[in-house]
One Martini backbone bead per residue (centre of mass of N, CA, C, O) as a GRO file, in nm:
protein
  157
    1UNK     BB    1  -2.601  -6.205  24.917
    2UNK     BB    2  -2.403  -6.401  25.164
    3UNK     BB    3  -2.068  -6.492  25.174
    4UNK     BB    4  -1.938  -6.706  25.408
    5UNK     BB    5  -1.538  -6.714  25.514
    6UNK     BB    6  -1.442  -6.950  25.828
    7UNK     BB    7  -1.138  -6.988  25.944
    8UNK     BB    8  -1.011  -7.232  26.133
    9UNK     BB    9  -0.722  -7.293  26.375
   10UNK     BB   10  -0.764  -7.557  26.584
   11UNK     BB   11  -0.566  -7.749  26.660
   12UNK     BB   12  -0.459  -7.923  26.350
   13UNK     BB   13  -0.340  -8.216  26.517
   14UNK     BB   14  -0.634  -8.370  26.545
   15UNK     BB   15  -0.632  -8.508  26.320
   16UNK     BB   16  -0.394  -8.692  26.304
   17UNK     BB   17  -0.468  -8.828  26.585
   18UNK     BB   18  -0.707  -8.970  26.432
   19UNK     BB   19  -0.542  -9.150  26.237
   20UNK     BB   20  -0.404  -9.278  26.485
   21UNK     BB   21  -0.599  -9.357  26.725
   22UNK     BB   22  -0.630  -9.156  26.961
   23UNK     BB   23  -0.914  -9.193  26.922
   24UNK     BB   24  -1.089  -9.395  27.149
   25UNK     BB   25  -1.235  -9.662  27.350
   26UNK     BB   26  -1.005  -9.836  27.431
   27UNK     BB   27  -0.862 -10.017  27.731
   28UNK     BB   28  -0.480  -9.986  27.776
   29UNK     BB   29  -0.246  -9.978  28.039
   30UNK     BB   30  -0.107  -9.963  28.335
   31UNK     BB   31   0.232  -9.927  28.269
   32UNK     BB   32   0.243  -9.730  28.080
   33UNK     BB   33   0.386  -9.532  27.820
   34UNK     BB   34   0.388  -9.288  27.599
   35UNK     BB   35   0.586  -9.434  27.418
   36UNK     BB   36   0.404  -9.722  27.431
   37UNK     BB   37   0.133  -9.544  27.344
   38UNK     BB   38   0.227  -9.472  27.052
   39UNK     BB   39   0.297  -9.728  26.934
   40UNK     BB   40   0.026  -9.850  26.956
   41UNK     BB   41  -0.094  -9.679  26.712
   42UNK     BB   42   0.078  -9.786  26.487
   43UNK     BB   43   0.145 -10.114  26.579
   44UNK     BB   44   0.430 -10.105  26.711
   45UNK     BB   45   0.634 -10.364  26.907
   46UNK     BB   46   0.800 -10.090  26.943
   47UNK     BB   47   0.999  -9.787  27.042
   48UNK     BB   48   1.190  -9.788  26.839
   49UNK     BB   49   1.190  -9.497  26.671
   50UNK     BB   50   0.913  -9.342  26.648
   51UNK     BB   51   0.937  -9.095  26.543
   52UNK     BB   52   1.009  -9.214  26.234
   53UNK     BB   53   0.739  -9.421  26.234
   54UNK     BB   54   0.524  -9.176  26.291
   55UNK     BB   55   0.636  -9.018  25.999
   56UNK     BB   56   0.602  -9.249  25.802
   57UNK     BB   57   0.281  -9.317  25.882
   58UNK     BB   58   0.228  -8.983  25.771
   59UNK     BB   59   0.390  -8.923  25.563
   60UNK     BB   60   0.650  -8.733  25.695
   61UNK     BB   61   0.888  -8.549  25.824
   62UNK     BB   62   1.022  -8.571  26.118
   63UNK     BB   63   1.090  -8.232  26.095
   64UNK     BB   64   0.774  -8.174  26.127
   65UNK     BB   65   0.569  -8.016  26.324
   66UNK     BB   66   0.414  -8.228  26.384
   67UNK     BB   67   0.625  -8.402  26.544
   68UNK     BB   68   0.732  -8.149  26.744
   69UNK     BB   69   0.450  -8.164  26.894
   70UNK     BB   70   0.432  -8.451  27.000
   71UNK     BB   71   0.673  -8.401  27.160
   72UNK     BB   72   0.582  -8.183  27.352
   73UNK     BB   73   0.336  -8.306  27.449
   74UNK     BB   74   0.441  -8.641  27.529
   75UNK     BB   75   0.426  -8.911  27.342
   76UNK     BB   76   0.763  -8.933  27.358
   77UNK     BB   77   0.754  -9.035  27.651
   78UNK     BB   78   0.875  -9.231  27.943
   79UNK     BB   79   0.645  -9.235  28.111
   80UNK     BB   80   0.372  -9.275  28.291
   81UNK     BB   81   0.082  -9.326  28.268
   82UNK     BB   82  -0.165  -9.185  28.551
   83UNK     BB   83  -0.359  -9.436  28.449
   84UNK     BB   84  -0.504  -9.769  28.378
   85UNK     BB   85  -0.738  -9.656  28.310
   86UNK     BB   86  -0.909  -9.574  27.959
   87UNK     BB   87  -0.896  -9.353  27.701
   88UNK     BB   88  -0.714  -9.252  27.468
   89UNK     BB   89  -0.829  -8.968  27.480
   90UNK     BB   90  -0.715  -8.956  27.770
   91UNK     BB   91  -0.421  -8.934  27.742
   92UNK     BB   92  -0.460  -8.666  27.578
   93UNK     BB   93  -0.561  -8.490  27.790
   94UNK     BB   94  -0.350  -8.547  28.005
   95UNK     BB   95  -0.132  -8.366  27.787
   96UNK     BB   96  -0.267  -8.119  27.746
   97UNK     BB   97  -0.323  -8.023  28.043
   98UNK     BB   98  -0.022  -8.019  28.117
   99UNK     BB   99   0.074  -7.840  27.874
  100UNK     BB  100  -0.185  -7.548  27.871
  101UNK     BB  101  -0.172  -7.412  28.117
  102UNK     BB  102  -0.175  -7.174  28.339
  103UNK     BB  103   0.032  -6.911  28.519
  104UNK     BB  104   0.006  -6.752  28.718
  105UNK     BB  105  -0.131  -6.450  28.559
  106UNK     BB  106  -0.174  -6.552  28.272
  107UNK     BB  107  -0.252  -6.476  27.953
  108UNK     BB  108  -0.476  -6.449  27.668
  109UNK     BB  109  -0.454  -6.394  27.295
  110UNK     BB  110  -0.699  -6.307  27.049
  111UNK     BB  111  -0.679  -6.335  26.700
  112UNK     BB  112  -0.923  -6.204  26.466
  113UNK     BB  113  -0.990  -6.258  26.121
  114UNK     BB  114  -1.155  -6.116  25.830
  115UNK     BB  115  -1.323  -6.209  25.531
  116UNK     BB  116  -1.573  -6.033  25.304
  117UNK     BB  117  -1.806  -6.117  25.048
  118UNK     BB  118  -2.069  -5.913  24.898
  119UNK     BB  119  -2.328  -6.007  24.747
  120UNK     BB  120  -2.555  -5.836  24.554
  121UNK     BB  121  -2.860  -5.827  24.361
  122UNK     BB  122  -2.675  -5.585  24.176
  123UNK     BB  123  -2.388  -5.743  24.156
  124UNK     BB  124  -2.214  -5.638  24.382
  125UNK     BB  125  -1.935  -5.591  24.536
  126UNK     BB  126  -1.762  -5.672  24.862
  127UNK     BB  127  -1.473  -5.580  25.086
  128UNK     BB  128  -1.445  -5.716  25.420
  129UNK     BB  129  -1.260  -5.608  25.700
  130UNK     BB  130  -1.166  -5.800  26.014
  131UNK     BB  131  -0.963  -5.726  26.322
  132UNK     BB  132  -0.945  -5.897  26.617
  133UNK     BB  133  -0.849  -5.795  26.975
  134UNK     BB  134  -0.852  -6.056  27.233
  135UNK     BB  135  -0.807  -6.002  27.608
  136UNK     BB  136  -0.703  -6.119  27.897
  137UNK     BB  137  -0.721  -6.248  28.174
  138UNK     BB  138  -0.606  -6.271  28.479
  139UNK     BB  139  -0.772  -6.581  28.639
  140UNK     BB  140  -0.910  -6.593  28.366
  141UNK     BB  141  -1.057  -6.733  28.141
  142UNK     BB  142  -1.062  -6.745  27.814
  143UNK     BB  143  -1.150  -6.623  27.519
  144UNK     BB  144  -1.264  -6.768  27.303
  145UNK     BB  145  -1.585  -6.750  27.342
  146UNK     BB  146  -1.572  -6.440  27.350
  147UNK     BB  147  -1.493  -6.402  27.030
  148UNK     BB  148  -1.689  -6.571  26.913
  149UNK     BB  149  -1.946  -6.404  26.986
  150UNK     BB  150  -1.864  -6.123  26.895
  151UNK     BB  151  -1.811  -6.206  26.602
  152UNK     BB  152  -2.122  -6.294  26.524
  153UNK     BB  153  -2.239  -6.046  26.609
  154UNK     BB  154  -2.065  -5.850  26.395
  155UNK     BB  155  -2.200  -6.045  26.113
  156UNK     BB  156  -2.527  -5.963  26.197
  157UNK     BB  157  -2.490  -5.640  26.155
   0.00000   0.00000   0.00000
């Protein structure tokens, strides 16, 4: 018997933003800015003070990582978001598409641990250790998808 755990973190405050109603259907921006639109995440009726407004309302520390982040991609920015209708969910991929674009010739490169007990029927345990760097290419697509089948084909040789 093999048991695999298999941890990953993308983008860990996609929980948060969902807690917060980012993404949703409804559709509602006209001249709104992102600071007016991430105050009505929390329902607040103004955007004064919204950074410790939306960490209050996570129930965080303002200087927490979850909200340097938040301010990071641009929801706490006065610009206007730059199209009328949309949905929520529209909002955020338009400020991380314009915050993680690479820039010409830029390549990313992903690190994937892996640790495994494997349970054998005569009771036996092992502990296995794999550690793979997979590198980007310069105007080539992400490694992301590239490493995740490495990585599965791997676990099942």
């Amino acid at each position: 018997m093999l048991t695999l755990l298999n941890e990953e973190v993308h983008y860990q405050e996609i929980s948060v933003k969902c807690s917060v109603g980012a993404i949703s259907d409804y559709f509602r921006f006209g001249d709104k800015t992102f600071l007016q639109f991430t105050a009505s995440l929390i329902s607040a009726r103004s955007s004064q003070n919204i950074e410790q407004r939306v960490a209050n309302y996570l129930k965080v520390a303002s200087s927490s990582d979850i909200i340097h982040r938040l301010k990071w991609l641009g929801l706490f920015d006065d610009s206007i978001i730059p199209f009328e209708k949309g949905t929520n969910l529209d909002v955020l991929l338009n400020r991380m598409l314009e915050k993680t674009q690479y820039a010409p010739g830029e390549k990313n490169m992903i690190i994937l641990h892996i640790e495994i007990i494997a349970e054998f029927e005569n009771g036996n345990k092992e502990k296995r250790i794999a550690t793979m760097v997979v590198n980007g290419v310069p105007e080539g697509k992400s490694q992301c998808n590239r490493q995740l089948l490495i990585a599965q084909t791997v676990m099942h040789n």
